[in-house]
ChimeraX commands (.cxc) that place a marker at each C-alpha (Angstrom):
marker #1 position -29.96,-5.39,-21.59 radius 0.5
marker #1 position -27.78,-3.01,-20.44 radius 0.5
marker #1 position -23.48,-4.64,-20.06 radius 0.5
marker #1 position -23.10,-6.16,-16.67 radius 0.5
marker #1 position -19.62,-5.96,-14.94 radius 0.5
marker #1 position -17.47,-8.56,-12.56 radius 0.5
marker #1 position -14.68,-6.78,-10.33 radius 0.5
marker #1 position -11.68,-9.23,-8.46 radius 0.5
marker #1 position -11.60,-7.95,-5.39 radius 0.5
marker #1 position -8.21,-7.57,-2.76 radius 0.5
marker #1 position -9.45,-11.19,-1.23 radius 0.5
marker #1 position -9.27,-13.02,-4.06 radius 0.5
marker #1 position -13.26,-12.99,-4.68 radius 0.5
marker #1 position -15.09,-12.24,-7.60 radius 0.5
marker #1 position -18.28,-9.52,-7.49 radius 0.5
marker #1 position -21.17,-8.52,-9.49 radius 0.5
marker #1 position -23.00,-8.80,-11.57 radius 0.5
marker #1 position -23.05,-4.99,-11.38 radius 0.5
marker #1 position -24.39,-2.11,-14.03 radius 0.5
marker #1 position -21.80,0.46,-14.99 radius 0.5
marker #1 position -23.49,3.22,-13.13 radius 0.5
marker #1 position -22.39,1.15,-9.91 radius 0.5
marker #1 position -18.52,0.42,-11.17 radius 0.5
marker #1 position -18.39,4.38,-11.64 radius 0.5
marker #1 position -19.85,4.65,-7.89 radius 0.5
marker #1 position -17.17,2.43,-6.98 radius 0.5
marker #1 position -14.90,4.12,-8.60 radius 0.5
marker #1 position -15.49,7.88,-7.42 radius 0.5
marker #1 position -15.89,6.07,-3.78 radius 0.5
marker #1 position -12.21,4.85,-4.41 radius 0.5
marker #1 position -13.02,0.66,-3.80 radius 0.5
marker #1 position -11.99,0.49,-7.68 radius 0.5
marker #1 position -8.78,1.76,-8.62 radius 0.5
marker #1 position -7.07,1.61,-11.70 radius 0.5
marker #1 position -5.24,-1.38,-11.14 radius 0.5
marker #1 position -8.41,-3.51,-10.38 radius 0.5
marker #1 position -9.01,-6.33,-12.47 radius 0.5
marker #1 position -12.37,-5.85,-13.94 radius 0.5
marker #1 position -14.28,-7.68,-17.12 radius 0.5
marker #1 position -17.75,-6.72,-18.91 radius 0.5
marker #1 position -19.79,-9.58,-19.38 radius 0.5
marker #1 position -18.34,-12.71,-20.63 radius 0.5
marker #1 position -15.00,-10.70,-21.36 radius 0.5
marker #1 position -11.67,-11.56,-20.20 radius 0.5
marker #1 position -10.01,-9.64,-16.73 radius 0.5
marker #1 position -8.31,-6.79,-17.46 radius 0.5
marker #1 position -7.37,-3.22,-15.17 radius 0.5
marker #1 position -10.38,-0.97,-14.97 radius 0.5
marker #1 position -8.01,1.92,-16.51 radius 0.5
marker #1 position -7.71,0.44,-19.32 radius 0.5
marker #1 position -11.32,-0.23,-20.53 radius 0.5
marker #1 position -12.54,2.72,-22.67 radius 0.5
marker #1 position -15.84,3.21,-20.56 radius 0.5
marker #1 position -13.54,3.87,-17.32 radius 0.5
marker #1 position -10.56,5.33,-18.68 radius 0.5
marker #1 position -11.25,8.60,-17.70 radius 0.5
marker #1 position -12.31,7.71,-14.38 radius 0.5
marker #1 position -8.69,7.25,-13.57 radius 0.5
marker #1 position -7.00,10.38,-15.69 radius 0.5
marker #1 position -5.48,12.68,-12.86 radius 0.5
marker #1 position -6.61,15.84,-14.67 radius 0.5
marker #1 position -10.23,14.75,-15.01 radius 0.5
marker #1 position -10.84,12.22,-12.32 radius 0.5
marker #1 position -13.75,14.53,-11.24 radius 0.5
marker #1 position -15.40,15.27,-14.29 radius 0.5
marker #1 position -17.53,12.47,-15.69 radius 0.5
marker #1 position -20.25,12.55,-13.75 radius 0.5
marker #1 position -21.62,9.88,-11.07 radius 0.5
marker #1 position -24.56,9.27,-10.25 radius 0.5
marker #1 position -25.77,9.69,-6.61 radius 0.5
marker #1 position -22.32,9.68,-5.87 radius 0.5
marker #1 position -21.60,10.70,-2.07 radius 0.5
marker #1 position -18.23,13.10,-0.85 radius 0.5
marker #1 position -15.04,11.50,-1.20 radius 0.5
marker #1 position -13.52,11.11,2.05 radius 0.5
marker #1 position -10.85,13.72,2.64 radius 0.5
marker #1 position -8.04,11.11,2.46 radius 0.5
marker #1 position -9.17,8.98,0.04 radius 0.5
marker #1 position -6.03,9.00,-2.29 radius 0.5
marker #1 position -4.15,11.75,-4.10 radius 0.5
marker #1 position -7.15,13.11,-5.81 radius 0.5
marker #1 position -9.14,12.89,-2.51 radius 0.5
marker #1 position -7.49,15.39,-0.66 radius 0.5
marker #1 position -4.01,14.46,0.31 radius 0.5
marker #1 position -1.13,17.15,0.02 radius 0.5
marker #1 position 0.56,18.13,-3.13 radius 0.5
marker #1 position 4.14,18.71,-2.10 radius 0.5
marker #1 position 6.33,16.21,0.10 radius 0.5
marker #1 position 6.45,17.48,3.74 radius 0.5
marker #1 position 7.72,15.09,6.59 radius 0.5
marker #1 position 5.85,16.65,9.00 radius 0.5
marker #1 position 2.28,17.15,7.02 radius 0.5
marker #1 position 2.55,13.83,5.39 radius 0.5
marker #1 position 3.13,12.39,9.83 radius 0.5
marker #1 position 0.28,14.75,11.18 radius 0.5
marker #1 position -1.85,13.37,8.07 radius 0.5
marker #1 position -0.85,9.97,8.92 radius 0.5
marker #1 position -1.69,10.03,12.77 radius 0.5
marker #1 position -5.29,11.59,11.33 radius 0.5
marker #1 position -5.87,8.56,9.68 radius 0.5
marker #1 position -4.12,6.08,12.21 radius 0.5
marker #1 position -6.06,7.82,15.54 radius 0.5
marker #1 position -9.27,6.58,14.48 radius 0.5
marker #1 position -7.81,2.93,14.01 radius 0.5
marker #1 position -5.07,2.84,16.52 radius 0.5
marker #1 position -6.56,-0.27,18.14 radius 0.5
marker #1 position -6.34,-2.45,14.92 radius 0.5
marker #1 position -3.33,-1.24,13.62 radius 0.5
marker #1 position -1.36,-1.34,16.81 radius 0.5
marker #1 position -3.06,-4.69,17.73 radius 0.5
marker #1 position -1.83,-5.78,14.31 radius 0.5
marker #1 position 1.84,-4.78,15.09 radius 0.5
marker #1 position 1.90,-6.21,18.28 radius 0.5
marker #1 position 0.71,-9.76,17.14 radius 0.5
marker #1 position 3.20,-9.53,14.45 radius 0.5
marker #1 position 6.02,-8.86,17.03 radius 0.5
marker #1 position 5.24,-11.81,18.88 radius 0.5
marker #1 position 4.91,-14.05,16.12 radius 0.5
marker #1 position 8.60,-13.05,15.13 radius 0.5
marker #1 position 9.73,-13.63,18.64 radius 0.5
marker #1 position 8.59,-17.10,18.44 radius 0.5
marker #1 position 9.77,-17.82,14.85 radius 0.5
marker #1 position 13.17,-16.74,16.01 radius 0.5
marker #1 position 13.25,-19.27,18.85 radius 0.5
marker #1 position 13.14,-22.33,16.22 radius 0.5
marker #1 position 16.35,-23.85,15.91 radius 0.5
marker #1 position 18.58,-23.52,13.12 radius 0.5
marker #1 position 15.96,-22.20,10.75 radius 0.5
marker #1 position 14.58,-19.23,13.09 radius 0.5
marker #1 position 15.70,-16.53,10.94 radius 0.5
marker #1 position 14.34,-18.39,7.86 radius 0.5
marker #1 position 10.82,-18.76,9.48 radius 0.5
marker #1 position 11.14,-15.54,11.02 radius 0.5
marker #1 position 11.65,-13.63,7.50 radius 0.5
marker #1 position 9.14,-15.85,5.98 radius 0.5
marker #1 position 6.39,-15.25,8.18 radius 0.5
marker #1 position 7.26,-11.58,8.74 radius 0.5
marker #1 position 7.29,-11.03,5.05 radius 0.5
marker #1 position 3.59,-11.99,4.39 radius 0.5
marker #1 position 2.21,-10.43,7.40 radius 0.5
marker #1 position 3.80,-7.18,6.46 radius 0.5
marker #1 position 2.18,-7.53,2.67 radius 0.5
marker #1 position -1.06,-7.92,4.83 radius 0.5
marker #1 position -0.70,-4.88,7.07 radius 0.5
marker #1 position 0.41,-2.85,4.02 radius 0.5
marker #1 position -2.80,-3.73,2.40 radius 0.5
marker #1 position -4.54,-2.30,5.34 radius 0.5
marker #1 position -2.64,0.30,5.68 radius 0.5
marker #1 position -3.06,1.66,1.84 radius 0.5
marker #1 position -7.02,0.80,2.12 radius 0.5
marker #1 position -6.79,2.78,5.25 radius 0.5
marker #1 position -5.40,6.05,3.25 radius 0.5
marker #1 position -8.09,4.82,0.43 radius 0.5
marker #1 position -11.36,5.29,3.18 radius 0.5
marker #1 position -11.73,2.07,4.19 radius 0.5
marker #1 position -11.46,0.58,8.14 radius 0.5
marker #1 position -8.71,-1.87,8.77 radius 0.5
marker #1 position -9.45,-5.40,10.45 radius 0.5
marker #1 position -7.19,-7.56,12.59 radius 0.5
marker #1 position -7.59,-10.51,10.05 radius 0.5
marker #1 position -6.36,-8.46,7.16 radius 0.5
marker #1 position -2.71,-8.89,8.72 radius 0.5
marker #1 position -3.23,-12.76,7.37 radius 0.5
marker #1 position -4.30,-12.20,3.99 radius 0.5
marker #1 position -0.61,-11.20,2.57 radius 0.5
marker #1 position 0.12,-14.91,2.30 radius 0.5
marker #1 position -1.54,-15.09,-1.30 radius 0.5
marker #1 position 2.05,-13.33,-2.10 radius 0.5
marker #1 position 4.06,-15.74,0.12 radius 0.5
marker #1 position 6.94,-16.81,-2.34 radius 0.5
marker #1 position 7.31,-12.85,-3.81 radius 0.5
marker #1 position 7.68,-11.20,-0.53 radius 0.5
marker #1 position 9.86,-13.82,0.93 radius 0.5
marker #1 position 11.81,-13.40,-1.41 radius 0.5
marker #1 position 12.11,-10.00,-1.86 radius 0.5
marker #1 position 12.98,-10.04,1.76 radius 0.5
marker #1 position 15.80,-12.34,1.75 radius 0.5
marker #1 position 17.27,-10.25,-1.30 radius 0.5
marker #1 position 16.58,-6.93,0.36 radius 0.5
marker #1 position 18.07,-8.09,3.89 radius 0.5
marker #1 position 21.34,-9.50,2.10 radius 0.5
marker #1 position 22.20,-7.07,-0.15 radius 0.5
marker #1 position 21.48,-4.01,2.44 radius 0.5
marker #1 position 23.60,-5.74,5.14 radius 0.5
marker #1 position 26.01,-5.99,2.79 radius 0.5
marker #1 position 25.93,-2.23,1.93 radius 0.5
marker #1 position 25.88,-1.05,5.78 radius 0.5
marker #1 position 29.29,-3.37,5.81 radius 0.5
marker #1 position 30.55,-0.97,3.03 radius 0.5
marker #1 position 30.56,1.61,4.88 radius 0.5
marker #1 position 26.67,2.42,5.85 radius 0.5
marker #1 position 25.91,4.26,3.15 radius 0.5
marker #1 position 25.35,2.14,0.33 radius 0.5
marker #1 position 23.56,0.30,2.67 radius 0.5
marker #1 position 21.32,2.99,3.64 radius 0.5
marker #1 position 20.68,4.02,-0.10 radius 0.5
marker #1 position 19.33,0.63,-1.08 radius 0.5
marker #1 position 16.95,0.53,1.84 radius 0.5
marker #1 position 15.86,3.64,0.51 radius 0.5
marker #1 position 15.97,2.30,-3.05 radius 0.5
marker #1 position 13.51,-0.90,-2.02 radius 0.5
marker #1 position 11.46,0.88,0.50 radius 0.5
marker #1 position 8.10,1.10,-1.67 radius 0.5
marker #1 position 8.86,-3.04,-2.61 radius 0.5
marker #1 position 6.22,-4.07,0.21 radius 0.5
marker #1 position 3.61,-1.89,-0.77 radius 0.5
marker #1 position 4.09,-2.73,-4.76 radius 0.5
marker #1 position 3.80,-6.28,-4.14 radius 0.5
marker #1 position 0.66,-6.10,-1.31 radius 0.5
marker #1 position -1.30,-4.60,-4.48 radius 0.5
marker #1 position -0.11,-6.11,-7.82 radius 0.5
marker #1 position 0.36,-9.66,-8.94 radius 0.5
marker #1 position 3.89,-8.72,-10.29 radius 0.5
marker #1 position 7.29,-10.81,-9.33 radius 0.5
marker #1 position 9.45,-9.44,-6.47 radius 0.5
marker #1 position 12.41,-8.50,-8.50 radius 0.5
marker #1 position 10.06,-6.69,-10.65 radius 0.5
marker #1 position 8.37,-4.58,-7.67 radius 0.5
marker #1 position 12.10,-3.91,-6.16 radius 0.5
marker #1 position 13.03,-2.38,-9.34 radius 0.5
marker #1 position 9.48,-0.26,-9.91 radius 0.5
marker #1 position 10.98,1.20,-6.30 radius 0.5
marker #1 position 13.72,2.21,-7.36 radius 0.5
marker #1 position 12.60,3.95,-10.13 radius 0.5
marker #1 position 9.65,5.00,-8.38 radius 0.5
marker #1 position 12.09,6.45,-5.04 radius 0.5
marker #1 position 14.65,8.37,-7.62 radius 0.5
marker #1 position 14.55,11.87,-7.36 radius 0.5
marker #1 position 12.83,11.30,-3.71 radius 0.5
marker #1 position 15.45,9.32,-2.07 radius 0.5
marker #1 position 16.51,12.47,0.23 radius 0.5
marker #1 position 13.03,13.37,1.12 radius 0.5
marker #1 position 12.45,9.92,2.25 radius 0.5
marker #1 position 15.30,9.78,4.24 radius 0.5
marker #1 position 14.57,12.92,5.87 radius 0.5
marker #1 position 10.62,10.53,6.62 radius 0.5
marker #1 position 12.96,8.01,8.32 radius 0.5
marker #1 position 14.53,9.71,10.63 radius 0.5
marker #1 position 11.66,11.91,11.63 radius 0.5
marker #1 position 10.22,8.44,12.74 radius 0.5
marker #1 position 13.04,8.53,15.39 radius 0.5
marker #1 position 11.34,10.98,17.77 radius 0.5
marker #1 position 7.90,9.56,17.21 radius 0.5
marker #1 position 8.36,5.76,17.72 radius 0.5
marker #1 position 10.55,7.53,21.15 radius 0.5
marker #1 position 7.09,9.40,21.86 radius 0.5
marker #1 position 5.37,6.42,21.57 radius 0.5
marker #1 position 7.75,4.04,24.14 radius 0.5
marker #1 position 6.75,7.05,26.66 radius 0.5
marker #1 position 3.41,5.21,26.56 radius 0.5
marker #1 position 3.79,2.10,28.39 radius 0.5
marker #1 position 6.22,0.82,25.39 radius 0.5
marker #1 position 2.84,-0.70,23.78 radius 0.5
marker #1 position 2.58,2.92,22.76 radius 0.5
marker #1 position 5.75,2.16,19.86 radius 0.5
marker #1 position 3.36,0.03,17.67 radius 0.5
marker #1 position 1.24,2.51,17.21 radius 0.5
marker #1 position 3.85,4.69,16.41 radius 0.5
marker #1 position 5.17,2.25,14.04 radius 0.5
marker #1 position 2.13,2.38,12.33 radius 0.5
marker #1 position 1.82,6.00,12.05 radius 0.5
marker #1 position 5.18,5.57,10.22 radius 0.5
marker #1 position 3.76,3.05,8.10 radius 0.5
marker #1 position 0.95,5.32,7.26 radius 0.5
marker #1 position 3.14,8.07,6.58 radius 0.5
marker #1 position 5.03,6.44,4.51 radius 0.5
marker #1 position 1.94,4.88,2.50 radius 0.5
marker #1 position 1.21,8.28,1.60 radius 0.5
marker #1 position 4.42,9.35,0.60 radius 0.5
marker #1 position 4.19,5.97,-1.87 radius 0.5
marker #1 position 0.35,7.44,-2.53 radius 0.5
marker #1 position 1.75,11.07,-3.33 radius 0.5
marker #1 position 4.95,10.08,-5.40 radius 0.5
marker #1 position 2.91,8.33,-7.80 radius 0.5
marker #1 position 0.49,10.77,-8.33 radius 0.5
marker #1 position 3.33,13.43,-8.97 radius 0.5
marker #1 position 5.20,10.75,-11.16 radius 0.5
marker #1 position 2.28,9.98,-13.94 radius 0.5
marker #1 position 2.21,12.02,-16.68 radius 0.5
marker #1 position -0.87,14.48,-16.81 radius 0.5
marker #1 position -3.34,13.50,-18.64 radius 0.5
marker #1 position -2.78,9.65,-18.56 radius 0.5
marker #1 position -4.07,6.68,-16.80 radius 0.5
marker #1 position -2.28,5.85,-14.21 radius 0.5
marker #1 position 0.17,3.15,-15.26 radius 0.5
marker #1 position -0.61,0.78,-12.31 radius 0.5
marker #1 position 1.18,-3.04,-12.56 radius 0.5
marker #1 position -1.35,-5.79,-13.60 radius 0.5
marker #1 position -2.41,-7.58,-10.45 radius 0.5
marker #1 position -4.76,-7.94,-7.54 radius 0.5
marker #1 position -6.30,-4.99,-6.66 radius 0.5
marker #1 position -5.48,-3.05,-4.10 radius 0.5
marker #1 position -9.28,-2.45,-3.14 radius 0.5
marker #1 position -12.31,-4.58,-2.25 radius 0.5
marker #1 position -15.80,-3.28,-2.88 radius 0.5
marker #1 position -18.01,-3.59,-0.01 radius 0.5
marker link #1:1,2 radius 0.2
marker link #1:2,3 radius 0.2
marker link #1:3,4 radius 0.2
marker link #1:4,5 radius 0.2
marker link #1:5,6 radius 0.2
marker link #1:6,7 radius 0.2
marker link #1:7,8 radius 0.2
marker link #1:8,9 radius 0.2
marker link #1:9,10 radius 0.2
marker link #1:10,11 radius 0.2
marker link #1:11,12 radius 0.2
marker link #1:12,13 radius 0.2
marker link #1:13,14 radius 0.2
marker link #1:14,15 radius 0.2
marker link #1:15,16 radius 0.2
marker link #1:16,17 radius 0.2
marker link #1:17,18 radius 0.2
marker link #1:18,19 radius 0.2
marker link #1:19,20 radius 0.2
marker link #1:20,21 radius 0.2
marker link #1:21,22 radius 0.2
marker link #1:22,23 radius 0.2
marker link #1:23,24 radius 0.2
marker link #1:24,25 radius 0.2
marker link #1:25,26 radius 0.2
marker link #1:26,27 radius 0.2
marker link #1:27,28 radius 0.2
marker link #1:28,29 radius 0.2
marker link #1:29,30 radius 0.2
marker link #1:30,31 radius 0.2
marker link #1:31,32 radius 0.2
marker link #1:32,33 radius 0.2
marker link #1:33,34 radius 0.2
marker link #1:34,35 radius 0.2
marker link #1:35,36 radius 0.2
marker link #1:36,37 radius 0.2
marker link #1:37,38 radius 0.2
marker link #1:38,39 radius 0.2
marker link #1:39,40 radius 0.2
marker link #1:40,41 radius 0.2
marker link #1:41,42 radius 0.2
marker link #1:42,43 radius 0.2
marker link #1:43,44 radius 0.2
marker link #1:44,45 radius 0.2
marker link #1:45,46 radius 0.2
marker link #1:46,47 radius 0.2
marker link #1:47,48 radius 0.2
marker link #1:48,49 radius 0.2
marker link #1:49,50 radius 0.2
marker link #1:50,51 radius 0.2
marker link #1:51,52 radius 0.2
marker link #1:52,53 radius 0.2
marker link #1:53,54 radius 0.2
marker link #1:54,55 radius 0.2
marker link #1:55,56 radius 0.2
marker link #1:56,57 radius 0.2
marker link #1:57,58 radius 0.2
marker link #1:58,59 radius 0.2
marker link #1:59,60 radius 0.2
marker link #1:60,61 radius 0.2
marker link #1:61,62 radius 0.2
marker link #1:62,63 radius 0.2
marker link #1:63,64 radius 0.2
marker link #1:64,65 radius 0.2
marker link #1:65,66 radius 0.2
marker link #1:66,67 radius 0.2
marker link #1:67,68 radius 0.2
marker link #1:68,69 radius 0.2
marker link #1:69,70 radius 0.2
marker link #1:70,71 radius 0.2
marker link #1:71,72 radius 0.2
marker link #1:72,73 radius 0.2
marker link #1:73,74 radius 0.2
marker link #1:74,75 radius 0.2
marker link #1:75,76 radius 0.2
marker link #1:76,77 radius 0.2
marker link #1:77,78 radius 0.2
marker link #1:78,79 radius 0.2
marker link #1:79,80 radius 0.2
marker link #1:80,81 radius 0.2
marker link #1:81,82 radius 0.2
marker link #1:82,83 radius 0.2
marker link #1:83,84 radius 0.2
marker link #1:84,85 radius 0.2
marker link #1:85,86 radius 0.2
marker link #1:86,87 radius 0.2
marker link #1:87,88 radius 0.2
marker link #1:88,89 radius 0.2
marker link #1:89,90 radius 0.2
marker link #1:90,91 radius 0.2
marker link #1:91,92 radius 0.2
marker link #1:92,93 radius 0.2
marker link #1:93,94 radius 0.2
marker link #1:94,95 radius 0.2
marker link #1:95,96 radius 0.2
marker link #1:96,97 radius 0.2
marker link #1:97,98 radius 0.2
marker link #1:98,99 radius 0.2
marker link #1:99,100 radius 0.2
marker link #1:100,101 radius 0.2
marker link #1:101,102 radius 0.2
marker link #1:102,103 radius 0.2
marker link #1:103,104 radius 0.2
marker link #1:104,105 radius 0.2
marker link #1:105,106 radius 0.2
marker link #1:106,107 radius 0.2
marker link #1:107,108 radius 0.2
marker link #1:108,109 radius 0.2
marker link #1:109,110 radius 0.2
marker link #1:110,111 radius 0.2
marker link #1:111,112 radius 0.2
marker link #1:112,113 radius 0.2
marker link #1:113,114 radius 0.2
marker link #1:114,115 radius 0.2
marker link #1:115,116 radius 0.2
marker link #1:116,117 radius 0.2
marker link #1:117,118 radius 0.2
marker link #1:118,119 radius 0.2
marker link #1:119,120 radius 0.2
marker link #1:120,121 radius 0.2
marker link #1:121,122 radius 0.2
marker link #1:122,123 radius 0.2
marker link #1:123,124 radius 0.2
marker link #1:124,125 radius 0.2
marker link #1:125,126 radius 0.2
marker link #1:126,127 radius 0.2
marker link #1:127,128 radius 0.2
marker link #1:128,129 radius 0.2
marker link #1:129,130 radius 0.2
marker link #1:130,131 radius 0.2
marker link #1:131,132 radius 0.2
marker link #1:132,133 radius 0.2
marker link #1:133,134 radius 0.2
marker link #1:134,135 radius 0.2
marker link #1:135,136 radius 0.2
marker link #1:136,137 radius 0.2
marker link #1:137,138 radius 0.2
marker link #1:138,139 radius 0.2
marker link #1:139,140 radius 0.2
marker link #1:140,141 radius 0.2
marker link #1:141,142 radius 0.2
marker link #1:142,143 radius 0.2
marker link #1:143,144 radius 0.2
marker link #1:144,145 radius 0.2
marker link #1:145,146 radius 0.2
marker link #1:146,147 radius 0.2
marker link #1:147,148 radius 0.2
marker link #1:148,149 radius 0.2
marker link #1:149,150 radius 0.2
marker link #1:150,151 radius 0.2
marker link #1:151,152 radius 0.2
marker link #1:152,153 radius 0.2
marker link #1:153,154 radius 0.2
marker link #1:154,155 radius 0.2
marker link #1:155,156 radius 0.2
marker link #1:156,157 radius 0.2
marker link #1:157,158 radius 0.2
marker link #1:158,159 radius 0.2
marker link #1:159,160 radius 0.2
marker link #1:160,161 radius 0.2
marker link #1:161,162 radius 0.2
marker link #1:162,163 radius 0.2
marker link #1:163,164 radius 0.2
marker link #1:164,165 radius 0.2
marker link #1:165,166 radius 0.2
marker link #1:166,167 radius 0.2
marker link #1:167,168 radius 0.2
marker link #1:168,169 radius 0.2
marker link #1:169,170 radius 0.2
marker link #1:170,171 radius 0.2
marker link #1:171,172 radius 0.2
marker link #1:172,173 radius 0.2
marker link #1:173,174 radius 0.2
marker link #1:174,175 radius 0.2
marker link #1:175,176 radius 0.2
marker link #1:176,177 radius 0.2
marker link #1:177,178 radius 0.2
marker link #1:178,179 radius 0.2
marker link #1:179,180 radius 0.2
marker link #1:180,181 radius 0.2
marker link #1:181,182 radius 0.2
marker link #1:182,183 radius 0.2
marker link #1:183,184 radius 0.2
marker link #1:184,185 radius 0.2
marker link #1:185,186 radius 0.2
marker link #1:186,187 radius 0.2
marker link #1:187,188 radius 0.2
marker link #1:188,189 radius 0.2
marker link #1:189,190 radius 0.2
marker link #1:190,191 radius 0.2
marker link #1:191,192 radius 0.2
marker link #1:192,193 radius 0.2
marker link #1:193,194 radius 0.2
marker link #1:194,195 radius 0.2
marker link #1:195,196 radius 0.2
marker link #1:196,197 radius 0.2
marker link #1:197,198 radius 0.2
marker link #1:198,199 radius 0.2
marker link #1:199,200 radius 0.2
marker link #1:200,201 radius 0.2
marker link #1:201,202 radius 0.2
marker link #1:202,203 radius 0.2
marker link #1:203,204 radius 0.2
marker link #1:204,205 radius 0.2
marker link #1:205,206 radius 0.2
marker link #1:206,207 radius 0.2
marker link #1:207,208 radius 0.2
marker link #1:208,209 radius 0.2
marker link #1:209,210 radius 0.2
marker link #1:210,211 radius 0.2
marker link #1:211,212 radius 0.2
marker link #1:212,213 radius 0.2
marker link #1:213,214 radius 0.2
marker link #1:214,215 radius 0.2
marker link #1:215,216 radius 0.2
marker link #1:216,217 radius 0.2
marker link #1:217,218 radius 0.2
marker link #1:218,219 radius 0.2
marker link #1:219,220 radius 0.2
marker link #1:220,221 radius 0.2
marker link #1:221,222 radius 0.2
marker link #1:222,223 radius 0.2
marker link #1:223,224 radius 0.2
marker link #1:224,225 radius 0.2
marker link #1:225,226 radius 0.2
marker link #1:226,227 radius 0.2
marker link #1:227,228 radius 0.2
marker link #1:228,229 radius 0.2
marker link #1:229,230 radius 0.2
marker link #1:230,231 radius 0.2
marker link #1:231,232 radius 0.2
marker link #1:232,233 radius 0.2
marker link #1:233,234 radius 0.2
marker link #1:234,235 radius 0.2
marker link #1:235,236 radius 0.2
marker link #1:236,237 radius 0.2
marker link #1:237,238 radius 0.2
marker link #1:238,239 radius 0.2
marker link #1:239,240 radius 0.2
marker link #1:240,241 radius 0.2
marker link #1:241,242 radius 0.2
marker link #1:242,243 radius 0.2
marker link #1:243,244 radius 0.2
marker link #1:244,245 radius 0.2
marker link #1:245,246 radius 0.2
marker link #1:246,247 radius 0.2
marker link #1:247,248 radius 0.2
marker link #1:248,249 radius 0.2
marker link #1:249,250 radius 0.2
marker link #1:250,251 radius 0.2
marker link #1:251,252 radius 0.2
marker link #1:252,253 radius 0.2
marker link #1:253,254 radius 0.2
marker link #1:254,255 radius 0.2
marker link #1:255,256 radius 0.2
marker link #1:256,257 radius 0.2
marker link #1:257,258 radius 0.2
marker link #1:258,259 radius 0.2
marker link #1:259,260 radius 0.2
marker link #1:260,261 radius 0.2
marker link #1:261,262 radius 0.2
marker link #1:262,263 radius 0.2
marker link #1:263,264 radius 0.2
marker link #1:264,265 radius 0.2
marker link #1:265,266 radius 0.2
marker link #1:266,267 radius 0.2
marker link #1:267,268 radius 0.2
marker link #1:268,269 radius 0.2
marker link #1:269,270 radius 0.2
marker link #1:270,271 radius 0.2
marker link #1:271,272 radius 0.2
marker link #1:272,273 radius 0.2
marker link #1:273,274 radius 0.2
marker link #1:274,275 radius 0.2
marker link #1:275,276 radius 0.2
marker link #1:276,277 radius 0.2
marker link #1:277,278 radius 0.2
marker link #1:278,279 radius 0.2
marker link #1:279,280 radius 0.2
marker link #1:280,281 radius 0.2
marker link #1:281,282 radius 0.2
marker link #1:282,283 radius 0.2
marker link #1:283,284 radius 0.2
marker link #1:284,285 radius 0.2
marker link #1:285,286 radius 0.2
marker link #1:286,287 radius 0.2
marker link #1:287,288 radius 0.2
marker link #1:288,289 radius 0.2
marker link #1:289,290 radius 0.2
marker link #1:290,291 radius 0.2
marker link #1:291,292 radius 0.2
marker link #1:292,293 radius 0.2
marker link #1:293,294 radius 0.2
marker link #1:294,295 radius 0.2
marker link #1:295,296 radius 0.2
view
């Protein structure tokens, strides 16, 4: 009998059985990434890059070649390899990002707009607002990055994804509180320092909403992952100036869906960098953890 497979999904859930000609389906349909925590048969989890059967799979230089059977197009933004630009251009990687986000705007924006509110209220608890605040913020923004990065991977956000970041609770509350201290206490030394380490931590989010890894752990991999970028994404940031201004033209309801534009945007600059950053002809060295993507 031919080896059946079991994939961990981005909720938590376990799938399959499933033959290997499926997990390559998956896999060329971009619901399995690297990064996913997969096991053959009775086998322990481990990431789907690094079992010898789907190795390849996940090699930038040869993603496409093994072949897949009945395998339908790849959408056109399904990841690096899918289609998405090859240099870093502020105003490609927005215009790319508003593709994606036009088709969704509803969700997304609905998603931003609950999230506002819930801040507003966490601030007006006594004392311990700000606490609350951060700590609620921080897990709904691991949720919305999740939808946000399946999004740019080909598959449609839902409102109750913005909930499911709270598996990763402790790690992006943290992170936040370290991120928010140590910033502030750069933009006191005169702004700059302030501004690099924003710049620094800005992938942190999206490194924890898709690995299992420890906060200071994920604010480090963006800083390595940012060097040699930091400029480019700095240039990103302040392009978002004009459009979140476009977007209070609308109403003001018209900024969270400007914010999320941004968001996008910047998902694919995170998308992009790491593609550009892996060695050809390698794996993709993606951090043990929950994966990113859930198979239908």
């Amino acid at each position: 009998m031919p080896e059946q497979y079991f994939i961990i999904g981005a909720d938590g859930k376990e799938y399959g059985p499933i033959p290997l000609d499926t997990l390559i389906l998956w896999i060329h349909e971009r619901r399995i990434i690297g990064a996913s925590r997969v096991r053959a048969g009775n086998g322990s989890y481990t990431e789907a890059a690094s079992l010898p059967e789907l190795a390849a799979f996940f090699a930038p230089a040869t993603f496409a070649q093994p072949v897949v059977p009945s395998a339908p197009s790849v959408p056109s933004y399904a990841g690096v390899q899918g289609g998405m630009q090859a240099d870093f251009k502020v105003w490609n990687l927005i215009g790319q990002a508003w593709d994606l986000v036009k088709s969704h705007w509803l969700v997304l924006g609905g998603m931003l707009l609950i999230q506002s509110l819930i801040s507003s209220l966490a601030h007006k608890v006594p004392h311990i607002g700000w606490v609350l605040w951060l700590a609620v913020e921080a897990a709904i923004m691991i949720g919305i990055w999740r939808a946000v990065l399946g999004m740019i991977e080909g598959r449609a956000p839902t409102a109750a994804m913005m909930f499911e970041g709270f598996d990763r609770f402790g790690d992006a509350f943290l992170a936040g509180i370290v991120r928010l201290f140590l910033i502030v206490l750069g933009l006191i030394c005169l702004i700059v320092p302030g501004i690099i380490l924003a710049l620094m931590w800005v992938f942190t989010y999206p490194i924890i909403s898709e690995t299992r890894i420890g906060f200071w752990e994920a604010m480090g991999r963006s800083s390595a992952l940012t060097e040699g970028y930091r400029w480019k994404l700095f240039l990103l940031a302040l392009a978002g100036i004009p459009v979140c201004a476009l977007g209070l033209i609308f109403f003001f309801v018209g900024v969270f869906i400007s914010i999320a534009v941004m968001m996008t945007a910047f998902g694919l600059a995170y998308r992009l960098i790491k593609a550009q950053k892996q060695p050809a002809g390698q794996a993709p060295a993606q951090p043990t953890g929950q994966a990113a993507t859930q198979p239908a």
